[in-house]
N, C-alpha and C positions, 0 to 999 in steps of 0.2 A: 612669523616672528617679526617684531617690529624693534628697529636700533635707534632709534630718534623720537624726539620728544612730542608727541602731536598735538598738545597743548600750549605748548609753545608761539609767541607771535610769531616768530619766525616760519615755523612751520602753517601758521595757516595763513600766513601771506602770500607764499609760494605756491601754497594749494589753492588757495583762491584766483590766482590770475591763472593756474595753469586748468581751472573749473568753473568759469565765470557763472555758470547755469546753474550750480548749485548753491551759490550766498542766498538767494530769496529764502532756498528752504531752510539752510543752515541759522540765519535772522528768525526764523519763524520757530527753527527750535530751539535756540537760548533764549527769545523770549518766555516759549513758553513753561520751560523747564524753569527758569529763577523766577517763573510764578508760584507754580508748584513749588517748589525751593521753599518760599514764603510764608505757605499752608504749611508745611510738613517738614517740622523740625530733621523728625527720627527719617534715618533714612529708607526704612523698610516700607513706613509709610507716603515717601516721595514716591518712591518709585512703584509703589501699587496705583497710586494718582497719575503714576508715566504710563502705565499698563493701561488702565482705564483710558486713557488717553487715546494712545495707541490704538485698544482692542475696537475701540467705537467705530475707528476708520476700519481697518480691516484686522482681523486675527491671525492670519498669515504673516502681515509685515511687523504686529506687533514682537513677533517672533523670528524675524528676521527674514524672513523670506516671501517677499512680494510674487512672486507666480507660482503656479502650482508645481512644475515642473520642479522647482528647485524643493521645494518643500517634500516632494515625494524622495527626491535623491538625497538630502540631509539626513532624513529623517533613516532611510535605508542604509546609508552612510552607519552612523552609530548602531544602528539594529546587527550589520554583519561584522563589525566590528567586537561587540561582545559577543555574539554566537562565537567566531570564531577565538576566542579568548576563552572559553569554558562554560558561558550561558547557558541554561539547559533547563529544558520545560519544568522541572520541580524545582527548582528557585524559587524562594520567594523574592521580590525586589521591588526596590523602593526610587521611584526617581525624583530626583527633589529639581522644582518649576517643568514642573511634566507638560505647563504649557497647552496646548491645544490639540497634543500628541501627536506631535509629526512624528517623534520617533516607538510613543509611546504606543499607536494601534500596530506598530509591527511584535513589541512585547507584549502584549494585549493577545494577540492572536496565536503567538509561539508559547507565551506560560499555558501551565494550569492554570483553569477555572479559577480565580479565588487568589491568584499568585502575583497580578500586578498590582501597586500603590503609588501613585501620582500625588505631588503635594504642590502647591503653588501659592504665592502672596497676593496672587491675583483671584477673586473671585470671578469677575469678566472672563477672564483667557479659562475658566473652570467650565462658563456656560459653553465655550466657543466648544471646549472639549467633550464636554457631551452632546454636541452636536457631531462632532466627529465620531464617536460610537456609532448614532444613529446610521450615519451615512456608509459606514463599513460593517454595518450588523453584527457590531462588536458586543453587544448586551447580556448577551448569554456567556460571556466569559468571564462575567463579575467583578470585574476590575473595582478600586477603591479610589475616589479622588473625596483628595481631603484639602480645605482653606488651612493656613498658618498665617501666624503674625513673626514667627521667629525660626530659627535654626535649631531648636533646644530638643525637639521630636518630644514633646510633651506628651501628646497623647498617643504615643507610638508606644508598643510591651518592651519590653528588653528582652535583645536576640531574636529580634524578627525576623530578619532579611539574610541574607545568601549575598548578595550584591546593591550596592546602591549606589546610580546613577545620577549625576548632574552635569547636564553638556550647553554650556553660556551663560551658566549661573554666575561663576565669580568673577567674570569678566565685567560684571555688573555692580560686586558687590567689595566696599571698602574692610579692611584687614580685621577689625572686630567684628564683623557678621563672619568670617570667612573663620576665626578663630570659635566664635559660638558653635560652628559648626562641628568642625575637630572638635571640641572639647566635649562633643552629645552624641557624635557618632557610634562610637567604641561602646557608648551601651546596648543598641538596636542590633547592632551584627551580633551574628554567629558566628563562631570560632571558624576559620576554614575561607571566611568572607572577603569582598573585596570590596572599596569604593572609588569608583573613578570618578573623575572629574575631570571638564575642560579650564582656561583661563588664558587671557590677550595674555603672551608672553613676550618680553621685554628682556635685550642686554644691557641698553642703557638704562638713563634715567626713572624710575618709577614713577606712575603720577594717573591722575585720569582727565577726563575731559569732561566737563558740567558734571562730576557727579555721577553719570550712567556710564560710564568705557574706564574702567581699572586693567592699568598695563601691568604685570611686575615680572619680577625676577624668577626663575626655577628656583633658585636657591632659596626666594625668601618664601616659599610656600613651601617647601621642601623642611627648612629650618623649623615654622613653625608648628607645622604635623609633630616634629621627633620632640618641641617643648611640650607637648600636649600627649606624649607616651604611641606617637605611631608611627610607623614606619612607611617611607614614601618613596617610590621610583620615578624619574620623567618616564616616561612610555614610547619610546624611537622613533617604534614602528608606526604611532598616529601620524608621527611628521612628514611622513611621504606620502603620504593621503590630499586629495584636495581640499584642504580646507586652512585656516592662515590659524587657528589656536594652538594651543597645544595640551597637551593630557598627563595630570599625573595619577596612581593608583596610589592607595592606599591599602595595606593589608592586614588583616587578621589571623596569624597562627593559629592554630586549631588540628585535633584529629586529621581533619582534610590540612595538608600543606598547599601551597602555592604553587605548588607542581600540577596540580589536579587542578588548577584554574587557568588554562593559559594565559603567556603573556606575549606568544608569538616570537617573530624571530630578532630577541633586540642584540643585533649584533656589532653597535655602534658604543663605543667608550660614552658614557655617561656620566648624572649629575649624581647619582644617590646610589645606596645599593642595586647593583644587577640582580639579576635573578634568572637563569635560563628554565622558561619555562617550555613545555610541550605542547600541543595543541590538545582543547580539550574533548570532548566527549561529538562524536558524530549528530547528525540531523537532517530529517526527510525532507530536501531542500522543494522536492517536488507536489509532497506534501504542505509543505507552509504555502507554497507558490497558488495549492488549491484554496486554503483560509482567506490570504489575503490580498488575492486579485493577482492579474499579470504584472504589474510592476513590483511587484517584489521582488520579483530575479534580474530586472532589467541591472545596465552596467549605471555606476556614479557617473554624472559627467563633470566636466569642470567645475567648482564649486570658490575660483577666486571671487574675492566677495568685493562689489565696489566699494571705493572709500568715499566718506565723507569728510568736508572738512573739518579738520582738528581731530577726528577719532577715523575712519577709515575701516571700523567694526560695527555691523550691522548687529542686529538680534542673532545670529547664528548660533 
């Protein structure tokens, strides 16, 4: 969680003497970002132009994580994360910038045939993605990756998904795509559903850096879910995790309650309604381990992210 402004000159005057090795690159991406800026009014299309960008160098870093090592432990990161929340091979699920599936070949390999959907604004990070299929002989599990230009799930049926995922999505994305989202969600779930999401969280000031790193408030993500008819938790138990975001869910009543989906053990006074949920349904942990290679079981390790100047959040 971040309490200060990182946008601010102040702040990146400080961080640049105390990082002198990093201004070249930091110069090298506000040029080329308020180039792109330039091209691409809409912001969905800037930053598909950042993606491209990005993916050309490498699809790894376009996605925040430049070695491999950490890409496998993120991506594991969020995979035991929802198993242990109520996951379960008949879900159907939807993860929105599924990316080049760091985390997406661990659900790839745990769903049903036919049960993952991956959406991304980037076409690039889509090839990079089925290159990752190939290399995990993930093909026979049929997964679905689909291009968007918006948050709207257009060509998505109503009440498709069980769960839907997005982990660095709105730490990217300014409050009207974050609000198009909420407002389209609620038709694709099914009663009983969840959706989590990450986002850079902020006690102070709101604000972002060029455009790519949106900081905000729990509250004010929280606040806008409940104008858009849904209901929202922070989620605790993400914050003693390695990782600098933070998580809220959203949920869907239905036949199945929220009991039946866990939410683990959030035993800390919070932003929005609590919920004590239970752990959900077991899983052949030794069996998944045979799908998808040895490092599926391995431990997370460190996952603090270096900073950059003025944002200090990578793609993660």
């Amino acid at each position: 969680m971040h309490n200060h402004n990182r946008a601010s000159v102040l702040h990146q005057l400080r961080y640049a003497l105390g990082h002198p090795g990093r201004i070249p690159g930091h110069l090298r991406r506000l040029a080329r970002d308020t180039w792109l800026r330039l091209g691409n009014r809409d912001h969905v299309a800037y930053y598909r132009a950042v993606m491209r960008s990005d993916t050309a160098r490498s699809p790894r870093a376009a996605v925040g994580t430049r070695s491999y090592r950490r890409w496998v432990a993120l991506g594991k990161m969020q995979f035991d994360y929802l198993v242990r929340h109520g996951l379960r091979p008949e879900h159907r699920m939807l993860e929105i910038g599924c990316g080049n599936l760091r985390a997406g070949r661990l659900f790839i390999g745990y769903l049903d045939p036919g049960n993952y959907y991956g959406i991304d604004i980037s076409p690039d990070i889509l090839i990079a993605a089925q290159d990752t299929l190939v290399s995990y002989d993930l093909r026979d599990r049929l997964p679905y990756l689909l291009p968007v230009k918006d948050l709207r799930f257009a060509a998505l049926p109503d009440q498709a998904f069980d769960v839907v995922h997005a982990h660095s999505v709105f730490s990217h994305s300014p409050l009207h795509v974050i609000e198009e989202c909420f407002r389209n969600v609620g038709r694709i779930m099914r009663p009983g559903g969840w959706f989590d999401f990450t986002f850079d969280r902020t006690e102070g000031r709101e604000h972002h850096v060029l455009r790519e790193d949106f900081y905000y408030r729990a509250e004010t993500l929280i606040d806008l879910a409940a104008e858009c008819g849904l209901r929202a938790t922070l989620m605790d138990d993400w914050e003693r995790l390695p990782h600098r975001q933070s998580k809220i869910r959203i949920t869907f009543p239905g036949p199945e309650t929220s009991e039946d989906h866990a939410a683990g053990d959030l035993d800390r006074p919070g932003e929005a309604v609590r919920e004590q949920e239970r752990p959900g349904a077991g899983w052949d942990q030794a069996g998944l381990r045979g799908r998808l290679g040895p490092e599926a079981g391995r431990a997370v390790p460190d996952l603090a992210e270096e900073s950059r100047i003025g944002s200090g959040a990578s793609r993660d």
